[in-house]
PAPA-489383 format. One record per residue (C-alpha): residue number from 1; residue in three letters; x, y, z. Coordinates in Angstrom, 2 decimals. Example, Ala and Ser with C-alpha at 12.3 -4.5 7.8 and 13.67 -1.06 7.14 Angstrom:
REM PAPA-489383
    n  res       xx       yy       zz
    1  Ala    12.30    -4.50     7.80
    2  Ser    13.67    -1.06     7.14
//
This chain:
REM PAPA-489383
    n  res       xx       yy       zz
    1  Unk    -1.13    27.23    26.16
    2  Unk     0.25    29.17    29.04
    3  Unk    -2.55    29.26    30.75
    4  Unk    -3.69    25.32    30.67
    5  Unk     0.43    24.66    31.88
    6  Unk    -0.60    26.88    34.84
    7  Unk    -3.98    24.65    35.82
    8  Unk    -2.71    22.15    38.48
    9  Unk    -2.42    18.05    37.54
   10  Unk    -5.07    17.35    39.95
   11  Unk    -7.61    19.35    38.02
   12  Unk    -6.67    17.83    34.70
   13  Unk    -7.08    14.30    35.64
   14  Unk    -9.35    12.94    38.03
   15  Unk    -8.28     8.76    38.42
   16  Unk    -7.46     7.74    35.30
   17  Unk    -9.89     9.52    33.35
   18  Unk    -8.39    12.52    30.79
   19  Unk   -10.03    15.86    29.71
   20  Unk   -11.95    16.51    32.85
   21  Unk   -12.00    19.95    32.96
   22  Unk   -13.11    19.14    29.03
   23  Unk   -16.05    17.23    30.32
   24  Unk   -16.99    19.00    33.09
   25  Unk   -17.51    22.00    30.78
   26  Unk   -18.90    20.14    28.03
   27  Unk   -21.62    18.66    30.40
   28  Unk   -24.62    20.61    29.92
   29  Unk   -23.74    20.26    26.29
   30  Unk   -23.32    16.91    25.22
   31  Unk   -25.46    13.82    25.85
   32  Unk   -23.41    11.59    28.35
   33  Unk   -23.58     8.66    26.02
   34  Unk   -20.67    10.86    24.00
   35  Unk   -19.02    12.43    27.01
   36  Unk   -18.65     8.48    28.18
   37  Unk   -17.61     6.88    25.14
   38  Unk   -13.71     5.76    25.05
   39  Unk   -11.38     6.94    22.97
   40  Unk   -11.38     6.40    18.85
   41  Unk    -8.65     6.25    16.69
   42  Unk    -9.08     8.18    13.33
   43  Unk    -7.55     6.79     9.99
   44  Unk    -6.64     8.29     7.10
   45  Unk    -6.86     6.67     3.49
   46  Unk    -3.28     6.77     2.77
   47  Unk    -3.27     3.83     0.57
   48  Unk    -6.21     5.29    -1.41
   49  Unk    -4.45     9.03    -1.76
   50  Unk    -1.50     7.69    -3.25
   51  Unk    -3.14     5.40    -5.85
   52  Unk    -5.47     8.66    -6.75
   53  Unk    -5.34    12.20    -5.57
   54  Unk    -1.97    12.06    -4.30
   55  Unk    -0.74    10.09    -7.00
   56  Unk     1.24    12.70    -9.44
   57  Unk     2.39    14.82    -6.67
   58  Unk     4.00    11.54    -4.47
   59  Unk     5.55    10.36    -7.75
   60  Unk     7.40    13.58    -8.58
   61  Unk     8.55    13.82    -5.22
   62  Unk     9.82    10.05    -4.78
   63  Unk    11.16     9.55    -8.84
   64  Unk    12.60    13.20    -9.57
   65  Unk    14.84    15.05    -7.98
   66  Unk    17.40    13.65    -5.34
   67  Unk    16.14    10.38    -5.75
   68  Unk    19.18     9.06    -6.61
   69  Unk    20.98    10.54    -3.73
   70  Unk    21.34     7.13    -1.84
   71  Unk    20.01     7.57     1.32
   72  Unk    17.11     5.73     0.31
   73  Unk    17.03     2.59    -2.31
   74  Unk    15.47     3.98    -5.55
   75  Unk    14.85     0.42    -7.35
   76  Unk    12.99    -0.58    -3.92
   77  Unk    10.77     1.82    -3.90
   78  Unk    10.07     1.96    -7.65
   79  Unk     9.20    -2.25    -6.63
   80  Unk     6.94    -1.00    -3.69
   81  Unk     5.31     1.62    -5.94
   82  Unk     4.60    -0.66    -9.16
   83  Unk     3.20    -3.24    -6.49
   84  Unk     1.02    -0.40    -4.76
   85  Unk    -0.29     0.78    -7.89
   86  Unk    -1.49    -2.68    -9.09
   87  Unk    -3.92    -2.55    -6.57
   88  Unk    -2.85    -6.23    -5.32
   89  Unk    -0.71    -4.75    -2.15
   90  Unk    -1.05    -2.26     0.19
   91  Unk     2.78    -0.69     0.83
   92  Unk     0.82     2.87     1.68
   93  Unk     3.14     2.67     5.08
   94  Unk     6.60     2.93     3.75
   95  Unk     6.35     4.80     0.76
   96  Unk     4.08     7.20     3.04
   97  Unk     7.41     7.41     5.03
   98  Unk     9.49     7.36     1.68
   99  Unk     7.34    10.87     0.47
  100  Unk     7.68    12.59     4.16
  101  Unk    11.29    11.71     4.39
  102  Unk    11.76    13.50     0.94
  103  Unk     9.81    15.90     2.08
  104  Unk    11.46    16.93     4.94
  105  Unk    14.99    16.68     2.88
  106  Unk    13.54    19.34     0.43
  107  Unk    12.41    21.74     3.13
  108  Unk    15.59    21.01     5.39
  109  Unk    18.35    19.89     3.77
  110  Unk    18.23    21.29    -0.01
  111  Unk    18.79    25.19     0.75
//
C-alpha cells in the first residue's frame, strides 16, 4: 500500500481510463479483448443463502438473542422472513442488513 500511495496520479490514470499501470503490465499477458472490456459488477446469491445454506445460522442470529432489544422491529422482520422463506418474495436486502446489523452489535456492542 505504501508504495502504490507514492506512484504519482498521472501514472495511475491516463484520461478517464483506471488501472493503467494494471494494464500496461498485464499486456503481454492477456488478450486485449479482456484488457478492453468495461467494468462488471459481481452478485452474490443472497436471497438463495438465506433460504438454504445460510438459513439456520441467519435465523439464530435475527430470532435469539437481543432480538428483542428494540432497535430493530422483531414482528417485521419475523413478516419479512416468513415471506422470504415462502419463496413468493425476495426481502434478501433488508434482512441481509437486519443479520449484519446484528452482527456488528454482537462483535461491538455486547462485550
Amino acid at each position: 500500500m505504501a508504495l502504490a500511495a507514492r506512484i504519482p496520479s498521472r501514472l495511475k490514470l491516463k484520461g478517464l481510463q483506471g488501472k493503467y499501470i494494471f494494464r500496461k503490465a498485464a499486456e503481454s499477458l492477456l488478450p486485449r479483448q479482456v484488457l478492453d472490456r468495461p467494468k462488471r459488477g459481481f452478485v452474490i446469491p443472497i436471497s438463495e443463502w438465506l433460504r438454504t445454506d445460510l438459513k439456520p445460522m441467519a435465523r439464530e442470529i435475527l430470532f435469539n438473542g437481543g432480538a428483542d432489544d428494540g432497535l430493530i422491529d422483531g414482528k417485521y422482520v419475523d413478516e419479512l422472513w416468513r415471506k422470504h422463506q415462502s419463496g413468493l418474495s425476495d426481502f434478501s436486502r433488508p434482512l441481509w442488513t437486519a443479520l449484519i446489523f446484528r452482527l456488528w452489535q454482537r462483535k461491538f456492542m455486547h462485550r
